[in-house]
mmCIF file of the N, C-alpha and C atoms, coordinates in Angstrom:
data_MODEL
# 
_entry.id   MODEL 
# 
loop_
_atom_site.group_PDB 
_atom_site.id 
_atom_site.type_symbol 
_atom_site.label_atom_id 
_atom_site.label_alt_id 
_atom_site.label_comp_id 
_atom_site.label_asym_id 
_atom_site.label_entity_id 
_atom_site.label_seq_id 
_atom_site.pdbx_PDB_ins_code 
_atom_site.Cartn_x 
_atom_site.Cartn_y 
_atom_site.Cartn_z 
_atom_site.occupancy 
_atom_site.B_iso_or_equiv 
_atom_site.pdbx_formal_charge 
_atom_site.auth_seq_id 
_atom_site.auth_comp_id 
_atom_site.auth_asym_id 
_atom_site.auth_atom_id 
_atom_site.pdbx_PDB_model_num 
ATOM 1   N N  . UNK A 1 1  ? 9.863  -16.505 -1.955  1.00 0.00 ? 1  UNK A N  1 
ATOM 2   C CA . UNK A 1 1  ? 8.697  -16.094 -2.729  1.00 0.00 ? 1  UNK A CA 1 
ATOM 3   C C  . UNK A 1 1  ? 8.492  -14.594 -2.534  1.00 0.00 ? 1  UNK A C  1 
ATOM 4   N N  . UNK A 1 2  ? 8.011  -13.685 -3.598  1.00 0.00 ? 2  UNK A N  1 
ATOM 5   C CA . UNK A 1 2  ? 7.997  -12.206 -3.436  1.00 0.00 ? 2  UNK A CA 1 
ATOM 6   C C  . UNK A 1 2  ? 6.427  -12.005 -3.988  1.00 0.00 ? 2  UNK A C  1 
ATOM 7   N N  . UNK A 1 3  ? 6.247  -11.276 -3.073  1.00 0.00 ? 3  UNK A N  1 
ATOM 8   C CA . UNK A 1 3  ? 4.598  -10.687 -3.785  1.00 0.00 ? 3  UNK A CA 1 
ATOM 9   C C  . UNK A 1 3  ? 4.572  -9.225  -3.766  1.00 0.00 ? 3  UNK A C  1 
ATOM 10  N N  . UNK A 1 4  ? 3.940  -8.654  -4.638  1.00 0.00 ? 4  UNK A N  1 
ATOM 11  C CA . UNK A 1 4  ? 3.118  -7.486  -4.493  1.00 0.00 ? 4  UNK A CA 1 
ATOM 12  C C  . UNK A 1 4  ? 1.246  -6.894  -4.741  1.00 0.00 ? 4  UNK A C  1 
ATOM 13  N N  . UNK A 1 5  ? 1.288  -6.462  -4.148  1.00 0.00 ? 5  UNK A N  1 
ATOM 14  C CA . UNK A 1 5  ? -0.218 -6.435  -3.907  1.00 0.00 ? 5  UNK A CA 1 
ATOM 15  C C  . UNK A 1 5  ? -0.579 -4.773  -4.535  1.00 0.00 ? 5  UNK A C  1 
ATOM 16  N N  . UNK A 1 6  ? -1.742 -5.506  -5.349  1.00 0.00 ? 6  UNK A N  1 
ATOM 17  C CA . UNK A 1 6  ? -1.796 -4.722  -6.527  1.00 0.00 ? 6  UNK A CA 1 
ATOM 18  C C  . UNK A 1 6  ? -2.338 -2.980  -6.175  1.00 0.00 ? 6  UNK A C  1 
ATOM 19  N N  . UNK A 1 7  ? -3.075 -3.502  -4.858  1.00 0.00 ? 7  UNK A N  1 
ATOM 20  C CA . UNK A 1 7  ? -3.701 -2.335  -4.188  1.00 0.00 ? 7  UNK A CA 1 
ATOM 21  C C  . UNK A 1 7  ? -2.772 -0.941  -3.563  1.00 0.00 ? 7  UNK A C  1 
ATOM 22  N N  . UNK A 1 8  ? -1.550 -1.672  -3.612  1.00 0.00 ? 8  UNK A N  1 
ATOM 23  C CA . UNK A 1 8  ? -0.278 -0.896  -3.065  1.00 0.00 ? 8  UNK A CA 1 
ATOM 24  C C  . UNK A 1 8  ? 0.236  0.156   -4.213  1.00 0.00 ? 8  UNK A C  1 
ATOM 25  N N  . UNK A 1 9  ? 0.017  -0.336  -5.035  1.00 0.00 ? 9  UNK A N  1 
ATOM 26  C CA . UNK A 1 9  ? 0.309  0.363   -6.687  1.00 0.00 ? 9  UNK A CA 1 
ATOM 27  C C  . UNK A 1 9  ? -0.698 1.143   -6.881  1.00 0.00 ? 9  UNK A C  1 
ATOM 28  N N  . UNK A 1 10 ? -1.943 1.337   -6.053  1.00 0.00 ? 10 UNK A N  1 
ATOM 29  C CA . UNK A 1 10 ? -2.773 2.332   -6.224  1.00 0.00 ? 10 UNK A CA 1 
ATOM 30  C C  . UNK A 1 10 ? -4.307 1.850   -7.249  1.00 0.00 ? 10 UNK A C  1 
ATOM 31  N N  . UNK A 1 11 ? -4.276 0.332   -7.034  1.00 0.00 ? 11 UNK A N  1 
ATOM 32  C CA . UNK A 1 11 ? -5.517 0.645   -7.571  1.00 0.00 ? 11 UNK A CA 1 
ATOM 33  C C  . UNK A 1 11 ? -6.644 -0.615  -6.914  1.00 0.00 ? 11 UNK A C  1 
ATOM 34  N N  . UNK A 1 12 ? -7.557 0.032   -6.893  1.00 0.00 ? 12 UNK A N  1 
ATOM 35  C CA . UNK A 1 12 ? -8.938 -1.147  -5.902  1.00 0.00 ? 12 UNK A CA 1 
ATOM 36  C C  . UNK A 1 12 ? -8.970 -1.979  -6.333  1.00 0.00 ? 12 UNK A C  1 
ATOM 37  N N  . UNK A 1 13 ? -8.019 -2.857  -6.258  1.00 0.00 ? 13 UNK A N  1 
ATOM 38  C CA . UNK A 1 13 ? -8.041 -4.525  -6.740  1.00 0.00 ? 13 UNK A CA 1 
ATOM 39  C C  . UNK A 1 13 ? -7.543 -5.342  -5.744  1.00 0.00 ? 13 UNK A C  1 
ATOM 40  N N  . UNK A 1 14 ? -8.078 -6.533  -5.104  1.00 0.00 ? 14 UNK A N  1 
ATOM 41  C CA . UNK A 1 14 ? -7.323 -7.575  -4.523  1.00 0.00 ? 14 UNK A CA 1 
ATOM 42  C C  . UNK A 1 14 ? -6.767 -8.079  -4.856  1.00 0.00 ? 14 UNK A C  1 
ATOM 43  N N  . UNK A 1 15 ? -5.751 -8.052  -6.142  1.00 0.00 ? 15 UNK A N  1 
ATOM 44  C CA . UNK A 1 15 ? -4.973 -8.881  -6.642  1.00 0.00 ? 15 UNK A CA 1 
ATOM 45  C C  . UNK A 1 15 ? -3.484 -8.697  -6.140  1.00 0.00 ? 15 UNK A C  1 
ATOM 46  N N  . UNK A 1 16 ? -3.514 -10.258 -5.739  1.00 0.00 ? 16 UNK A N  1 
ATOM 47  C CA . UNK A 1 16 ? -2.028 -10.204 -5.285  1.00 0.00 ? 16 UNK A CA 1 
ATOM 48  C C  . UNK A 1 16 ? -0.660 -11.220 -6.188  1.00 0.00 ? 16 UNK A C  1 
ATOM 49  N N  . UNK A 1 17 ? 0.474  -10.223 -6.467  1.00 0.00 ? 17 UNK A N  1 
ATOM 50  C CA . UNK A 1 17 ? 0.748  -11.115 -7.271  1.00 0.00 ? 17 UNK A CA 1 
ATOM 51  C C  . UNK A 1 17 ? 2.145  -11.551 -7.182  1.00 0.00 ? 17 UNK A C  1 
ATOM 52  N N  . UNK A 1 18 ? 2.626  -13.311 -7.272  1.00 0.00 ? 18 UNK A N  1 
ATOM 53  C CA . UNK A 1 18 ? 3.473  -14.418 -6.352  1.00 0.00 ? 18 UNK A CA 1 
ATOM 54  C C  . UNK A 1 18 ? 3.977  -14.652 -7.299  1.00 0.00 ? 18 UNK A C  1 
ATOM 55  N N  . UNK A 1 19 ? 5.335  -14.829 -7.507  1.00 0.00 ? 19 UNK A N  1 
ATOM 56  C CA . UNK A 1 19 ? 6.587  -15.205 -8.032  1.00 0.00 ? 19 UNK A CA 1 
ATOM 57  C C  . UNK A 1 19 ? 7.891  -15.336 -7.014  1.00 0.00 ? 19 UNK A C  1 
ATOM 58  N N  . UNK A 1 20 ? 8.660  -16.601 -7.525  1.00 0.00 ? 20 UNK A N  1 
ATOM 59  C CA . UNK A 1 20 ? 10.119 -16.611 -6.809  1.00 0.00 ? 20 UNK A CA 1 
ATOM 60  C C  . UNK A 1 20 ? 11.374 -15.390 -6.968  1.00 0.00 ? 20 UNK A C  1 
ATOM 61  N N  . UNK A 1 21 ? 10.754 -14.631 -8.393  1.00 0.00 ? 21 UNK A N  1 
ATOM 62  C CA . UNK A 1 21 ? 12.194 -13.451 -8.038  1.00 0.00 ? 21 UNK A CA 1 
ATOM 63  C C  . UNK A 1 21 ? 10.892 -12.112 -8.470  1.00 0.00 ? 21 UNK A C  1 
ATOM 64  N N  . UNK A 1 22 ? 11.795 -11.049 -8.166  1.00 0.00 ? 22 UNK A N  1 
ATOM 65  C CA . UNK A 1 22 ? 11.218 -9.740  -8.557  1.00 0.00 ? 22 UNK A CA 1 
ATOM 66  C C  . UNK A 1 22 ? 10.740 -9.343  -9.641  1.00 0.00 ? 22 UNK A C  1 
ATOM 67  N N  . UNK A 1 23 ? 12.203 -9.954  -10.791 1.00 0.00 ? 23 UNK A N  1 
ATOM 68  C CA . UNK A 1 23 ? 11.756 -10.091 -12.110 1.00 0.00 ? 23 UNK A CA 1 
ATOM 69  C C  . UNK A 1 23 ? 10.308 -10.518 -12.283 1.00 0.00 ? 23 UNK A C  1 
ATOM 70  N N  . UNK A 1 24 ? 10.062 -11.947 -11.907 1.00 0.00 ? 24 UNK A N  1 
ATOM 71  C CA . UNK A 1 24 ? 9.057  -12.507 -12.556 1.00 0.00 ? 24 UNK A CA 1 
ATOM 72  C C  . UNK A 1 24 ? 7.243  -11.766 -12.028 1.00 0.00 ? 24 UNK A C  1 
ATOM 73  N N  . UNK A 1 25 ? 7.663  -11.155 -10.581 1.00 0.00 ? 25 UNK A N  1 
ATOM 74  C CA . UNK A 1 25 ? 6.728  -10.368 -10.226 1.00 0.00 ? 25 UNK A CA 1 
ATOM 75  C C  . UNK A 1 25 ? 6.306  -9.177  -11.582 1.00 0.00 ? 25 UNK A C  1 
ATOM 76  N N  . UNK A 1 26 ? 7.141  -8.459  -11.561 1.00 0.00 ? 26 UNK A N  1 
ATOM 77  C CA . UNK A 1 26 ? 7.035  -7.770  -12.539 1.00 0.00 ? 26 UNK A CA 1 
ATOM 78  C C  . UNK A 1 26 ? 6.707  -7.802  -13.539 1.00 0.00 ? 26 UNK A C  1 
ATOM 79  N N  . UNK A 1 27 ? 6.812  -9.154  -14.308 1.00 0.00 ? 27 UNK A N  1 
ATOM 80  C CA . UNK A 1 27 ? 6.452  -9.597  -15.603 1.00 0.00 ? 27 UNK A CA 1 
ATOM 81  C C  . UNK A 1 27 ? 4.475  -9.750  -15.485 1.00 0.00 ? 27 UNK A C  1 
ATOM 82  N N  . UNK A 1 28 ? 4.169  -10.631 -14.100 1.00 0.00 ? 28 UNK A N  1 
ATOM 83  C CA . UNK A 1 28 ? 3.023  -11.100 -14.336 1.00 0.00 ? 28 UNK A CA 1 
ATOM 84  C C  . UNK A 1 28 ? 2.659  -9.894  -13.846 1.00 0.00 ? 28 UNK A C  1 
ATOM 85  N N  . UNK A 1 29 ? 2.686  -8.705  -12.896 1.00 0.00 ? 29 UNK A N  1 
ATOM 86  C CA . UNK A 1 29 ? 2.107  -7.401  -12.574 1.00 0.00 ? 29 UNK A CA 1 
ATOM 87  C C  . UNK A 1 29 ? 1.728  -6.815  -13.797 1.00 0.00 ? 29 UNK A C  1 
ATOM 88  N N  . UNK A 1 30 ? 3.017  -6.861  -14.842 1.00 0.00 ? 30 UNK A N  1 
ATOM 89  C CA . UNK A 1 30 ? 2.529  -5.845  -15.975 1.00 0.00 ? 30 UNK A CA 1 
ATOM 90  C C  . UNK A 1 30 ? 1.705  -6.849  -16.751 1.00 0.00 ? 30 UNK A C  1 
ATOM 91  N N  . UNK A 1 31 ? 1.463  -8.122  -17.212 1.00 0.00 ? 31 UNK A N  1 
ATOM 92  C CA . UNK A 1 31 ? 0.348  -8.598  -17.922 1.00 0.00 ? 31 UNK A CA 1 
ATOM 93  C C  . UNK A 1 31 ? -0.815 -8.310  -16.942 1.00 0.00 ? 31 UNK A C  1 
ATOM 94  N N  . UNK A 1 32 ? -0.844 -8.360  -15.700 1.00 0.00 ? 32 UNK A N  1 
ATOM 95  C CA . UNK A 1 32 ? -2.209 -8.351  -14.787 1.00 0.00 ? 32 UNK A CA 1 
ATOM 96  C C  . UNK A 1 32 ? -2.811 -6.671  -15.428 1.00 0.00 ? 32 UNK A C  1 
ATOM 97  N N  . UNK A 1 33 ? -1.790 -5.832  -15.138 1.00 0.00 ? 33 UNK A N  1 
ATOM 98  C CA . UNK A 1 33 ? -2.174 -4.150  -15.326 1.00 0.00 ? 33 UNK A CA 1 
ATOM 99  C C  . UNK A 1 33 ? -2.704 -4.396  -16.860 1.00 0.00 ? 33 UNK A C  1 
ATOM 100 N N  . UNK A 1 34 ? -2.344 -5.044  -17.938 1.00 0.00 ? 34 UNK A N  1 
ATOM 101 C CA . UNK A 1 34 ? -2.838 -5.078  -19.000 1.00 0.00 ? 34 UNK A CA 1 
ATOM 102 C C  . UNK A 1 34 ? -4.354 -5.289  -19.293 1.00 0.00 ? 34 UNK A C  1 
ATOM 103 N N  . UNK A 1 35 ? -4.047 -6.421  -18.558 1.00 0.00 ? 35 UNK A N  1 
ATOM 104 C CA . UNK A 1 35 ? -5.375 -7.249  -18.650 1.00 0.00 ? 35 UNK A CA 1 
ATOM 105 C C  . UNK A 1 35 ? -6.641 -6.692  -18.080 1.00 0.00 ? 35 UNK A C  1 
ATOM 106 N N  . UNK A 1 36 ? -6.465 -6.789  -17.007 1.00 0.00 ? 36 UNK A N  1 
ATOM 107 C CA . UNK A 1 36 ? -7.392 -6.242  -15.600 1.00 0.00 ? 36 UNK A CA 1 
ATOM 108 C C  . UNK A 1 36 ? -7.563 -4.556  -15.841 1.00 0.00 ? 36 UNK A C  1 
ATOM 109 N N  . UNK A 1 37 ? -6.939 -3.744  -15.782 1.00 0.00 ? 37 UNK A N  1 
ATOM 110 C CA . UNK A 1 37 ? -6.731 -2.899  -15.600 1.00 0.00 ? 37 UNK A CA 1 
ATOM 111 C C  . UNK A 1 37 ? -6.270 -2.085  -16.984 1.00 0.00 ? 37 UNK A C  1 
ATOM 112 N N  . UNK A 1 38 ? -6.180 -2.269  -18.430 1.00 0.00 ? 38 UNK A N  1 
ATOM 113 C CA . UNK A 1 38 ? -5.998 -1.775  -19.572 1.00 0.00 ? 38 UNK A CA 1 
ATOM 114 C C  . UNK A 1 38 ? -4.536 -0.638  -19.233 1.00 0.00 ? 38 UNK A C  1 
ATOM 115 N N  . UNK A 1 39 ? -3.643 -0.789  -18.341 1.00 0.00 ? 39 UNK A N  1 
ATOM 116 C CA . UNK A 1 39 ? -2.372 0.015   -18.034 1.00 0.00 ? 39 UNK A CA 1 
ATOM 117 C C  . UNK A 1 39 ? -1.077 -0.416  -18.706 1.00 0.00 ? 39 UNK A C  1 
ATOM 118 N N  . UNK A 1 40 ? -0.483 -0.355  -19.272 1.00 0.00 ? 40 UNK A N  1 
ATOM 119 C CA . UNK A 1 40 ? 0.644  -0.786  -20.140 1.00 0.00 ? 40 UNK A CA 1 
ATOM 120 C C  . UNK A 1 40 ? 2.107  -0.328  -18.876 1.00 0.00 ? 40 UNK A C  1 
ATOM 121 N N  . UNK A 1 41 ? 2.605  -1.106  -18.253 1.00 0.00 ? 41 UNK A N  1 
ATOM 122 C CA . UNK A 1 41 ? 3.667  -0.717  -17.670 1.00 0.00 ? 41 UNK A CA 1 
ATOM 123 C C  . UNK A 1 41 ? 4.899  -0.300  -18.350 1.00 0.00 ? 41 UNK A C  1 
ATOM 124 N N  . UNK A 1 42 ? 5.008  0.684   -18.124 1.00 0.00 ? 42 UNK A N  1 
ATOM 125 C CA . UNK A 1 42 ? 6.979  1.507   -18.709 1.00 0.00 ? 42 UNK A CA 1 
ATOM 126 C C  . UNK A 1 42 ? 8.000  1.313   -18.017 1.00 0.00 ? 42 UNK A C  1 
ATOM 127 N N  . UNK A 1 43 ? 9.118  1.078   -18.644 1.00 0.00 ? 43 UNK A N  1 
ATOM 128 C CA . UNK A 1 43 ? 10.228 0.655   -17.596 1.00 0.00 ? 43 UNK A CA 1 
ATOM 129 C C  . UNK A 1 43 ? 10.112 1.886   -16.475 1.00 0.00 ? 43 UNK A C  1 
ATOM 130 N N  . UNK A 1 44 ? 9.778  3.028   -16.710 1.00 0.00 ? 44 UNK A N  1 
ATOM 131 C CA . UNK A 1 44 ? 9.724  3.969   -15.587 1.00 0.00 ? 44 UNK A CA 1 
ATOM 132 C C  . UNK A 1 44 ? 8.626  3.525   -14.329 1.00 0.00 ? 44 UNK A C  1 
ATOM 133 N N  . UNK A 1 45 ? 7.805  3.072   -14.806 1.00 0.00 ? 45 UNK A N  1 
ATOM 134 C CA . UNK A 1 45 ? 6.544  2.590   -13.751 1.00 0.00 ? 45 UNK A CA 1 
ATOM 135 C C  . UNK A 1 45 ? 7.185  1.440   -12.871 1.00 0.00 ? 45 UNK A C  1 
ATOM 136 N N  . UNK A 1 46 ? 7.730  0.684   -13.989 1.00 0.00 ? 46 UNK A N  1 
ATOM 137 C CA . UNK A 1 46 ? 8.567  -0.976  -13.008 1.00 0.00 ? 46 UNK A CA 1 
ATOM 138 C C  . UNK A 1 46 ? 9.354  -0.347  -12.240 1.00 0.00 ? 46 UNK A C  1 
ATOM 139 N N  . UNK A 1 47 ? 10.294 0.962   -12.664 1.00 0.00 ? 47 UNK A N  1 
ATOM 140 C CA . UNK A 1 47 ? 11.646 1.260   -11.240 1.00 0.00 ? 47 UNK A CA 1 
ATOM 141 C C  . UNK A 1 47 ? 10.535 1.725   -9.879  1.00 0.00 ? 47 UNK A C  1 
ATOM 142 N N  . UNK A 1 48 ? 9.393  2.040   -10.102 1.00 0.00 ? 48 UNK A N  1 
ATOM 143 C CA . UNK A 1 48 ? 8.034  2.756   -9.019  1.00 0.00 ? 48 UNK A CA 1 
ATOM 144 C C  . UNK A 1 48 ? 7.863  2.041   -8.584  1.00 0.00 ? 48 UNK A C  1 
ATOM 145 N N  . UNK A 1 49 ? 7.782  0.540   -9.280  1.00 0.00 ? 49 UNK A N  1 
ATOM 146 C CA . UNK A 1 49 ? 6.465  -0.660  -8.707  1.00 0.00 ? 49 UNK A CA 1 
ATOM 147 C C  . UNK A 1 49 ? 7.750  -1.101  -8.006  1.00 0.00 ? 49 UNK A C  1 
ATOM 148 N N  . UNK A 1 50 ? 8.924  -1.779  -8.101  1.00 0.00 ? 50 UNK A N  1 
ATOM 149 C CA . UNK A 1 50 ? 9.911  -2.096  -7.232  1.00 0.00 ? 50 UNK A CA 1 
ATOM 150 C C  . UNK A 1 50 ? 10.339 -2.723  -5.875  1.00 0.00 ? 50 UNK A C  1 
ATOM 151 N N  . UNK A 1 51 ? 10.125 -0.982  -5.282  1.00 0.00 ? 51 UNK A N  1 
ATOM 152 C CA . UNK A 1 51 ? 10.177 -1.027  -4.089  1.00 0.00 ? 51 UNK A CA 1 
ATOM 153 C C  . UNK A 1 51 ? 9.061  -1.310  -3.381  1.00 0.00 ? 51 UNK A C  1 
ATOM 154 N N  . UNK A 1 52 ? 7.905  -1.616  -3.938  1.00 0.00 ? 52 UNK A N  1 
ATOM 155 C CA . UNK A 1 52 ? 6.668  -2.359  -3.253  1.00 0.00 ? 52 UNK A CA 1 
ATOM 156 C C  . UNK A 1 52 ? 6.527  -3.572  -3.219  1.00 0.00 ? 52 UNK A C  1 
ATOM 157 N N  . UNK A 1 53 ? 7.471  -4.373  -3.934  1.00 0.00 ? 53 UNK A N  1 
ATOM 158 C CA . UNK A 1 53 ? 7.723  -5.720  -4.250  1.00 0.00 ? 53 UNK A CA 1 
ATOM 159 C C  . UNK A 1 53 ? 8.365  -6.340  -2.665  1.00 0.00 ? 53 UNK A C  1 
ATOM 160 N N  . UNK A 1 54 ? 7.946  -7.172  -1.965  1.00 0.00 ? 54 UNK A N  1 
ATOM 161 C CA . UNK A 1 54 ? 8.389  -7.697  -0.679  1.00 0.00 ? 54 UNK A CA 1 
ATOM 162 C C  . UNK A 1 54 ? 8.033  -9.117  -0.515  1.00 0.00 ? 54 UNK A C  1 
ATOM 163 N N  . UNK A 1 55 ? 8.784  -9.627  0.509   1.00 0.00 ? 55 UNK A N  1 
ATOM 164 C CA . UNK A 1 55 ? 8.638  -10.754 0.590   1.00 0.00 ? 55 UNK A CA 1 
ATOM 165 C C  . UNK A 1 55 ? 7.263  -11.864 1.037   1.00 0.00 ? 55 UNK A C  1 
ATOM 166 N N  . UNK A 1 56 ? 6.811  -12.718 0.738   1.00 0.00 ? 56 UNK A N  1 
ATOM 167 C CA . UNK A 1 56 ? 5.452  -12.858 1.150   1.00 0.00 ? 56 UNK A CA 1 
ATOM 168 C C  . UNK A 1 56 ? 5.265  -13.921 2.588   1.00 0.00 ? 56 UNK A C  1 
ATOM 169 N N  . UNK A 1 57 ? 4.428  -13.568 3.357   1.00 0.00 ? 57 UNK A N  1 
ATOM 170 C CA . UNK A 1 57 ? 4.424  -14.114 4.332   1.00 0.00 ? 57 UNK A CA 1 
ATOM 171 C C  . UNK A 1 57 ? 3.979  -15.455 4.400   1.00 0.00 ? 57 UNK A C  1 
# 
């Protein structure tokens, strides 16, 4: 399972967000940034968000 935590990406949210691969992190991060947060992710932002992507405890 991989999470990233949305607060790590720089913004005051507790949202943490759980998927089995990176891909799918990424997918629901950028609908969350949509939603929540009105941010449209660019493939340039996903190679950023990435390496914050880790495994969840």
């Amino acid at each position: 399972m991989k999470e990233l935590h949305c607060k790590d990406v720089g913004f005051d949210c507790p949202g943490i967000i759980k998927a089995e691969s990176e891909s799918e992190v990424l997918q629901l991060a950028a609908k969350h940034a949509q939603e929540a947060h009105q941010v449209t992710v660019t493939p340039e932002m996903a190679e950023q968000i990435k390496p914050l992507i880790h495994e969840a405890v």
